[in-house]
C-alpha positions as CSV (number, residue, x, y, z in Angstrom):
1,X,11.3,-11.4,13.4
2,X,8.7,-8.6,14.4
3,X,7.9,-7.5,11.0
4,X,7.4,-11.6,10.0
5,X,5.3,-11.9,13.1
6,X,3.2,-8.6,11.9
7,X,3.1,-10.3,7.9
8,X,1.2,-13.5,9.6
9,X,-2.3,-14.4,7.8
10,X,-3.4,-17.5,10.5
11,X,-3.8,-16.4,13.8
12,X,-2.7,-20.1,15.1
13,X,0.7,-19.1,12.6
14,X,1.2,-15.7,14.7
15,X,0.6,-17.4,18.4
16,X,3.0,-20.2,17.3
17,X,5.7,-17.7,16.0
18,X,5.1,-15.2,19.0
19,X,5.3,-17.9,21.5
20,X,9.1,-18.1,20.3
21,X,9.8,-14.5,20.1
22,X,8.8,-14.3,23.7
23,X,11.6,-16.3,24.8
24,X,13.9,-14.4,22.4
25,X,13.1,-11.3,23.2
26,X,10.6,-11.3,26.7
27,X,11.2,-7.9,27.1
28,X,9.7,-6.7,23.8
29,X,7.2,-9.2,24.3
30,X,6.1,-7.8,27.9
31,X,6.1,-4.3,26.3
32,X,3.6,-5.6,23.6
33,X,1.6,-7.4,25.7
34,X,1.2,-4.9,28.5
35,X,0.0,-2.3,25.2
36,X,-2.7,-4.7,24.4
37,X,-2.9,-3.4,20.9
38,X,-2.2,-6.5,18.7
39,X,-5.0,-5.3,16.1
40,X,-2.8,-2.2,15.0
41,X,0.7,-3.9,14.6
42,X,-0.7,-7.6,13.5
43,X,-2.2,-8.6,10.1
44,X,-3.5,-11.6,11.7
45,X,-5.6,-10.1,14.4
46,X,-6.7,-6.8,12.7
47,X,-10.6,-6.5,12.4
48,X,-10.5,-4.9,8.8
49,X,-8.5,-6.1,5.9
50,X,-5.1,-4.2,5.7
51,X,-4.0,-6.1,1.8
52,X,-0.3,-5.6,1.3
53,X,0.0,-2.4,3.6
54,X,2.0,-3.1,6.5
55,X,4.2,-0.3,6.7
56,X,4.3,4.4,6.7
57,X,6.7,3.8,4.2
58,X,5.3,5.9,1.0
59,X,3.8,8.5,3.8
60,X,7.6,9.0,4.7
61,X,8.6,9.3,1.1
62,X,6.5,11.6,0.3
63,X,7.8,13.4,3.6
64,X,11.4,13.3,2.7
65,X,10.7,14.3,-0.3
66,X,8.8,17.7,0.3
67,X,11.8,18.5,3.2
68,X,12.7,21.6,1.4
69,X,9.5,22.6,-0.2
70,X,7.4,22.7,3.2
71,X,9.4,25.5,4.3
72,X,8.1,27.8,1.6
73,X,5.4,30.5,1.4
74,X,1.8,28.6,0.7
75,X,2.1,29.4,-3.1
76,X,4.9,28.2,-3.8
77,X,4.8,25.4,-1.8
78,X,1.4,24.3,-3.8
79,X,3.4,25.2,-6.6
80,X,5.8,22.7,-5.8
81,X,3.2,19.9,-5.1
82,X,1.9,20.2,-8.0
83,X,5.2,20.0,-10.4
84,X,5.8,17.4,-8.4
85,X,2.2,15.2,-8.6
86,X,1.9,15.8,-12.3
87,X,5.7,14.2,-13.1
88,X,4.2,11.2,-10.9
89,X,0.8,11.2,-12.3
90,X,2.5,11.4,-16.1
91,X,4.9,8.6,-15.5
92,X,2.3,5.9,-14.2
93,X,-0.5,6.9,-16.7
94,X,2.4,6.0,-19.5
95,X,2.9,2.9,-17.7
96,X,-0.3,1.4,-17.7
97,X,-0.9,3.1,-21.5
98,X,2.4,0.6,-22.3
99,X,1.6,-2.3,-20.0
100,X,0.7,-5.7,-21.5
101,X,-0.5,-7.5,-19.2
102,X,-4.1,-8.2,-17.3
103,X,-3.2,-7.0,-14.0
104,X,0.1,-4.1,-12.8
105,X,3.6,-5.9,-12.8
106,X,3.9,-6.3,-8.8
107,X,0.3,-8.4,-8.7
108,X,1.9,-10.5,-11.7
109,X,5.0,-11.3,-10.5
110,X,3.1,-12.4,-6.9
111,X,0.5,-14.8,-9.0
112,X,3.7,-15.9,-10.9
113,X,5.4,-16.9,-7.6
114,X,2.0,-18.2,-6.4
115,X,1.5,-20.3,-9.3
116,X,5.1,-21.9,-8.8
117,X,4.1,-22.9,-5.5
118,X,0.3,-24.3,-6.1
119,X,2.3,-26.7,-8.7
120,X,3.8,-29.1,-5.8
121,X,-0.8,-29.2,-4.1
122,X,-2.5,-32.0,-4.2
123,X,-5.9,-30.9,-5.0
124,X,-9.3,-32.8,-3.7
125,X,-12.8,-31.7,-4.4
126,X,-15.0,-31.3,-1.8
127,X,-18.1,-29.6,-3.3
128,X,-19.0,-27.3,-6.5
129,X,-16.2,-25.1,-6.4
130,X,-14.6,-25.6,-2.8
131,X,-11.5,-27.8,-2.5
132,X,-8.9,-28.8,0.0
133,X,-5.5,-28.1,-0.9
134,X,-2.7,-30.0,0.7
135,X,1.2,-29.3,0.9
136,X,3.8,-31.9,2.6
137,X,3.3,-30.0,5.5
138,X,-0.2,-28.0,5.5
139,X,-4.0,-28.3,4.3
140,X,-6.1,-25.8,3.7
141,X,-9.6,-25.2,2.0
142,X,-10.3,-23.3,-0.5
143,X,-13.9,-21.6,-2.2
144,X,-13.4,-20.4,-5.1
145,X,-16.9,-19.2,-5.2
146,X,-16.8,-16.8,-2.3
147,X,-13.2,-16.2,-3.1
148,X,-12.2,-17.2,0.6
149,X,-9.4,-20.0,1.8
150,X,-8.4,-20.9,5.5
151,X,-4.8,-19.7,4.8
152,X,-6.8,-15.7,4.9
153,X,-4.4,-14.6,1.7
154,X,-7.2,-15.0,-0.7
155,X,-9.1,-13.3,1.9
156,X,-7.3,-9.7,3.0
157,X,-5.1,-9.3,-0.1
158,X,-8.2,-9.9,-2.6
159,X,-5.5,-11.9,-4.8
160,X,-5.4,-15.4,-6.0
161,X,-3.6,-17.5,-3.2
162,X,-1.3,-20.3,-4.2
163,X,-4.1,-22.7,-2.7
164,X,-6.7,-20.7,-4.8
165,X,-4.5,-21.1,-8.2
166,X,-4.4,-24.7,-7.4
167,X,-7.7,-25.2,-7.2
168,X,-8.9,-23.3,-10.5
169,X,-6.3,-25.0,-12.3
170,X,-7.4,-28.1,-11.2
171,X,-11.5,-27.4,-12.1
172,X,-9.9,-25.1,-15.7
173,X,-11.2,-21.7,-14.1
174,X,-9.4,-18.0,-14.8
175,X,-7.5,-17.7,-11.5
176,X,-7.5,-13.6,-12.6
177,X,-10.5,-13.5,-13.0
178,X,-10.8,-14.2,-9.1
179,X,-8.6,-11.2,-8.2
180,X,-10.3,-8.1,-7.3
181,X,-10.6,-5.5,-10.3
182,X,-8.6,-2.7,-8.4
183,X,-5.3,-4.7,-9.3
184,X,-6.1,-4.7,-13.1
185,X,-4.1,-2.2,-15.8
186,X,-7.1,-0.7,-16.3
187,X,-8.0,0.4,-12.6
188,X,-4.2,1.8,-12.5
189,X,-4.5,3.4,-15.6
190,X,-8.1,5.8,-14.6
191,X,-6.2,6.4,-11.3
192,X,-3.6,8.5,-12.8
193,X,-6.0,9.7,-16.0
194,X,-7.1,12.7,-14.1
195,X,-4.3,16.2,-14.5
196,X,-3.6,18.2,-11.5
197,X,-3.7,21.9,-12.2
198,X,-1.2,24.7,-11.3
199,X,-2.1,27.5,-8.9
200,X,-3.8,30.6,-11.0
201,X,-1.6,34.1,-11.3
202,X,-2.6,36.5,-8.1
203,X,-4.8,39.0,-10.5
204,X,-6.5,35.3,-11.5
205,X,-7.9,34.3,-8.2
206,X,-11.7,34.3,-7.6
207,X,-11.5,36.1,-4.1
208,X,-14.7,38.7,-5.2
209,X,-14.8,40.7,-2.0
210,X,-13.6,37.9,0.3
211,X,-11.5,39.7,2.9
212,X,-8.4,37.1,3.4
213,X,-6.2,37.9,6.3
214,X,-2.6,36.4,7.4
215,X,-2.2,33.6,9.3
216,X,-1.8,34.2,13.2
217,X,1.9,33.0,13.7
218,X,3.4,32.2,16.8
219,X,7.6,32.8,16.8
220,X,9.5,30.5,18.7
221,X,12.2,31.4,21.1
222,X,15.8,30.7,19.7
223,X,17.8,30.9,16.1
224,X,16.2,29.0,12.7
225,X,18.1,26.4,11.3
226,X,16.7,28.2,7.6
227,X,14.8,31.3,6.8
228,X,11.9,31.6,4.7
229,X,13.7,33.5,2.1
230,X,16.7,31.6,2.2
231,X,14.5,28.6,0.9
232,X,12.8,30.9,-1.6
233,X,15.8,31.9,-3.4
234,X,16.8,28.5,-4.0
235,X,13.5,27.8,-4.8
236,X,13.4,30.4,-7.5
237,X,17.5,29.7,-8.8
238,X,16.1,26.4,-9.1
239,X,13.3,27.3,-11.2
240,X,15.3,29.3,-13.4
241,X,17.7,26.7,-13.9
């Protein structure tokens, strides 16, 4: 119920649907409402647009990830990153080299599902290009021109809103070509069109006569879970493997 509360567009949709989580939950709610930070956890009442990025979770991927590699020596820990950034970088670029479609295959399946709902709108004109959309149980207005509807969708996600699709169906305009260009094949395809490099051999490096010293290290009182060079040689059996 807090992540659906956090996913709201309308800030009248969130104070409806928070209302009712406070007598679910008033002790959550007091401890939200005492933080008085509703613009870092809410979509509705954030200043700048967050799109479809609610969560830490590819941050914490990426974290769980690296688990073993961020234990060893710089090097090889750059090493690592790098293997690891140019499988990524190589299986996306083929993915966009092989796609079909106008935009990437999460944006089209959301239009798809869009599209299936903007079927059931009734659809009057108000002006050039602005419409109001109405549902059985909403209305909402929509400018195609400015690319902005009162549900916010169409506004923070910079994608076609059901209400939106309705609309330039009804008046025969390219609902993609509303969407902003950073969901298109091509965008996702120059993202990944750039290799990442490994680390040069030792006798390689560019140091001239820069004098590079060890980092200062502070050891901690008590017993590691791992040692360096525990981590190293199954770094290197790996390798070798």
């Amino acid at each position: 119920m807090f992540m659906q509360l956090a996913k709201n567009y309308k800030q009248a949709d969130f104070d409806l649907e928070y209302e009712k989580f406070k007598k679910i939950y008033p002790d959550v709610a007091k401890f939200l409402d005492e933080s008085d930070l509703l613009d870092r956890w809410t979509r509705a009442y954030r200043p700048r647009s967050r799109y479809n990025i609610m969560t830490m979770n590819g941050v914490e991927s990426i974290n769980a990830r690296l688990h073993e590699e961020r234990h060893l020596p710089i090097i090889a820990l750059l090493n690592s990153l790098q293997t690891l950034t140019t499988s990524w970088f190589s299986t996306y670029r083929n993915a966009s080299i092989a796609s079909t479609t106008n935009f990437t295959s999460t944006i089209e399946s959301i239009l798809c599902e869009r599209f299936n709902i903007g079927r059931g709108y009734q659809i009057y004109e108000m002006g050039r290009l602005e419409f109001n959309v109405r549902s059985a149980t909403n209305s909402d207005s929509v400018d195609l021109e400015s690319k902005r509807c009162t549900s916010r969708e169409f506004d923070i996600d910079k994608i076609s809103c059901s209400h939106a699709i309705a609309a330039s169906y009804f008046c025969d305009v390219n609902f993609y070509s509303l969407c902003s260009e950073y969901y298109s094949v091509m965008i996702w395809s120059l993202a990944y069109s750039k290799p990442s490099y490994p680390v040069l051999n030792q006798n390689e490096w560019p140091l001239d006569d820069m004098l590079v010293l060890p980092p200062v290290i502070k050891t901690r009182c008590g017993r590691k879970n791992k040692t360096d060079f525990h981590l190293l040689e199954n770094f290197v059996e790996d390798r070798d493997e």
